[in-house]
C-alpha positions as CSV (number, residue, x, y, z in Angstrom):
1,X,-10.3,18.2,25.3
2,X,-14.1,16.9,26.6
3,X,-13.5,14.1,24.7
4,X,-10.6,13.3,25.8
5,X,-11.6,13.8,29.4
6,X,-14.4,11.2,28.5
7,X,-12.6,8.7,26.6
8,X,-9.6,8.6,30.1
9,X,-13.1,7.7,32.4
10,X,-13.6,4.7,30.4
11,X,-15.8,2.3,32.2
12,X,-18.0,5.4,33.2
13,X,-19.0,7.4,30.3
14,X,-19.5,6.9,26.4
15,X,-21.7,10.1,26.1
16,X,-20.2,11.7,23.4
17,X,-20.0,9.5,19.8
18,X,-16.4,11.1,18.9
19,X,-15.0,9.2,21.7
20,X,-16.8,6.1,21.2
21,X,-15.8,6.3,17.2
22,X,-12.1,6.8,18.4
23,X,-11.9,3.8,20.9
24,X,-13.5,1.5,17.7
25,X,-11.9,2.7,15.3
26,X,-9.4,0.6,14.0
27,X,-6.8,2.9,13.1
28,X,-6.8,4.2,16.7
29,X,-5.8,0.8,18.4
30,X,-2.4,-0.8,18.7
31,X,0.0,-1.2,16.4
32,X,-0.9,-4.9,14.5
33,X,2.5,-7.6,15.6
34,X,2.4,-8.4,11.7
35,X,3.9,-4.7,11.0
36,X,7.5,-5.9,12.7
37,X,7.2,-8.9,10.5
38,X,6.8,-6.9,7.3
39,X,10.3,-4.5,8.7
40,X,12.5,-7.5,9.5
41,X,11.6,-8.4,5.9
42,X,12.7,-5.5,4.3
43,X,16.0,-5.2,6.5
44,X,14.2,-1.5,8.3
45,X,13.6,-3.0,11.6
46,X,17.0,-4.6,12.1
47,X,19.5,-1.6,10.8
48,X,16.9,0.9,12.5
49,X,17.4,-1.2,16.2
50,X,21.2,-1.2,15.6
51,X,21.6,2.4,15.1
52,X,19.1,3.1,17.8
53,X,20.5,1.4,20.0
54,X,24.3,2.9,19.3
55,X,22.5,6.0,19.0
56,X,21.1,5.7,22.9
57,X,24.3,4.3,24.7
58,X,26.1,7.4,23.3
59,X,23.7,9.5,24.2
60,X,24.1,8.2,27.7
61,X,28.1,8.1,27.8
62,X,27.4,12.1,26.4
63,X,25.1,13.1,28.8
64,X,26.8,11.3,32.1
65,X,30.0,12.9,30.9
66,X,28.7,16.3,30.6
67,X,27.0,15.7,34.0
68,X,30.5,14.8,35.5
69,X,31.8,18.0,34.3
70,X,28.8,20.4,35.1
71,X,30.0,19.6,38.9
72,X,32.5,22.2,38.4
73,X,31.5,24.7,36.5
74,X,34.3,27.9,37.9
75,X,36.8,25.7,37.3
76,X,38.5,25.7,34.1
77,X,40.8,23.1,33.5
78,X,42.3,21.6,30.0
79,X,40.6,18.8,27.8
80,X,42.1,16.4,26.0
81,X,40.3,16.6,22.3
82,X,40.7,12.8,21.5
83,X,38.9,12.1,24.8
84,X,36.0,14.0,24.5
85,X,32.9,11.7,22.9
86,X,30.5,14.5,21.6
87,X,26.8,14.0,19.9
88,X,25.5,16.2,17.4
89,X,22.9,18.1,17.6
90,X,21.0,16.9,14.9
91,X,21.5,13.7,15.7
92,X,20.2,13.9,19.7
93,X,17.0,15.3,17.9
94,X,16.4,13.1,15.0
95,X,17.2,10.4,18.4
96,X,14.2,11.7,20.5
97,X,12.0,12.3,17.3
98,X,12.4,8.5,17.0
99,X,12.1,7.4,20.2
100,X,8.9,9.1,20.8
101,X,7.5,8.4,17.4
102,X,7.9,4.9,18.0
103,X,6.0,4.8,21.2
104,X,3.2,6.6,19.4
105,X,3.3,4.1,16.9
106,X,2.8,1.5,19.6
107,X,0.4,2.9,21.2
108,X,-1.6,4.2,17.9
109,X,-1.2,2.0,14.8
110,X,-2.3,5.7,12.8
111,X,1.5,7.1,13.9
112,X,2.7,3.8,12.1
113,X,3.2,6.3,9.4
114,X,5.2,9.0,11.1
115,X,7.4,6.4,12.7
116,X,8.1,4.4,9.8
117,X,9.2,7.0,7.7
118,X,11.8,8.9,10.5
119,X,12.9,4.8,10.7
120,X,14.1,5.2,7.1
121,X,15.7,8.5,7.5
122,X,17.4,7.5,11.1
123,X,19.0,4.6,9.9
124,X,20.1,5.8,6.1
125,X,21.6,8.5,7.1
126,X,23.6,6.7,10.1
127,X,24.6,4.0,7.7
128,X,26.3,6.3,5.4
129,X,27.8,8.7,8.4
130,X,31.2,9.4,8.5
131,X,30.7,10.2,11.9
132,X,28.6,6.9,12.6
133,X,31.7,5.0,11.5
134,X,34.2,6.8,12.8
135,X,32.8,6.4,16.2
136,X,32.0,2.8,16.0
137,X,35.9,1.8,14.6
138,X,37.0,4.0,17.3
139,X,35.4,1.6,20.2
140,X,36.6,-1.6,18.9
141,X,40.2,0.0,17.8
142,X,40.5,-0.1,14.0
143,X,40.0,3.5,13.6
144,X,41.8,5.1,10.3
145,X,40.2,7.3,7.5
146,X,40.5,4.5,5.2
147,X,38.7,1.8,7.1
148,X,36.3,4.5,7.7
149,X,35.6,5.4,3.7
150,X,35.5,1.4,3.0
151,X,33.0,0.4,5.5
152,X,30.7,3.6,5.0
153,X,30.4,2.5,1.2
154,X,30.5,-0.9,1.6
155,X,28.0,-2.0,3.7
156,X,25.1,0.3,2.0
157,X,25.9,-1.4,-1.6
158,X,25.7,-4.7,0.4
159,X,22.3,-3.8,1.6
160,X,20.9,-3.1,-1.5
161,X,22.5,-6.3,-3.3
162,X,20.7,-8.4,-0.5
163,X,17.3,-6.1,-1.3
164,X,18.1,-6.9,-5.0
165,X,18.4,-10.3,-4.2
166,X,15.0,-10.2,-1.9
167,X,13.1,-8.0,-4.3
168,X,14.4,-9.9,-7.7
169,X,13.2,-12.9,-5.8
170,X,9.3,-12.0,-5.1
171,X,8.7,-10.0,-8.3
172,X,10.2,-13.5,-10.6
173,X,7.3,-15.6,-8.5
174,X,4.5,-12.9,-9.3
175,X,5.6,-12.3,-12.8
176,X,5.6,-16.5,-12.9
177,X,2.4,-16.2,-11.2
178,X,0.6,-13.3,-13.3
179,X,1.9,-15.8,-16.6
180,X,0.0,-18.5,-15.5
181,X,-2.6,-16.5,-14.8
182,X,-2.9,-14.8,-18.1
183,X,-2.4,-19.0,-20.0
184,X,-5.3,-20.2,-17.8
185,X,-7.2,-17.2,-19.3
186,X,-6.4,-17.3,-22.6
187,X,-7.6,-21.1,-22.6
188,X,-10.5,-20.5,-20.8
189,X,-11.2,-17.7,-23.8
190,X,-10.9,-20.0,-26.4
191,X,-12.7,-22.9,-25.1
């Protein structure tokens, strides 16, 4: 907690050598710009910003909608079923375990790790969500059980042929490269 309390009075005081190790150290500072550069490669950043960003505006419609009807709350009147848009639980906390992971992660490149990982696990399992589909082919009108099935299968093969294809791609050029590698060795061996 002191060293806390010293590290906030920055210009002031460096007494204590924790705090000065944490403000150096490397692992404490912001998070490196060649990190989002590394996730739009691999396809996390870009499924991760979709979902999250589906994720928050129905987490917005859900909470002004339950706001509107918390004005009345002796009064007990009917609801439709299909009109009700309602989030999951697990889903409004996985949503705030990301949201505040990632602004750690920005702030400290060490949370990188914890952020990175709930990235995976947020977007997989909305990808492959019945519920996740369901809800999106419901807002542009194309809703039915079949289109849901087709799309919730189809687009996670397509992702991993294009990984395939990116993956495939990079290990052909180091294999190529480690070849060379081991003919330029074997000559210089025997010469």
């Amino acid at each position: 907690m002191f060293k806390v309390n010293d590290a906030i009075n920055f210009p002031f005081s460096f007494r204590d050598f924790d705090a000065k190790l944490y403000l150096c150290e490397e692992a404490f500072g912001l998070l490196p710009h060649d990190t989002f550069q590394r996730l739009l490669q691999t396809l996390i950043l870009p499924l991760y910003l979709l979902v999250l960003v589906i994720t928050l505006i129905v987490a917005v419609i859900v909470a002004i909608g339950n706001l509107g009807n918390c004005s009345t709350p002796f009064q007990n009147l009917p609801v439709k079923e299909e009109k009700v848009i309602v989030m999951r639980p697990d889903v409004a906390y996985n949503l705030m375990h990301n949201v505040l992971f990632g602004l750690l992660a920005l702030s400290t490149m060490r949370m990188k790790y914890l952020w990175t990982s709930h990235m995976c696990m947020f977007s997989s399992a909305a990808i492959c969500s019945h519920h996740f589909w369901s809800l999106n082919l419901k807002a542009i009108r194309l809703y039915s059980p079949q289109w849901v099935r087709a799309v919730r299968f189809a687009v996670p093969i397509l992702i991993c042929i294009y990984l395939y294809h990116e993956v495939s791609f990079i290990a052909a050029n180091y294999i190529r490269h480690l070849r060379q590698k081991k003919v330029i060795t074997s000559i210089l061996r025997f010469s």
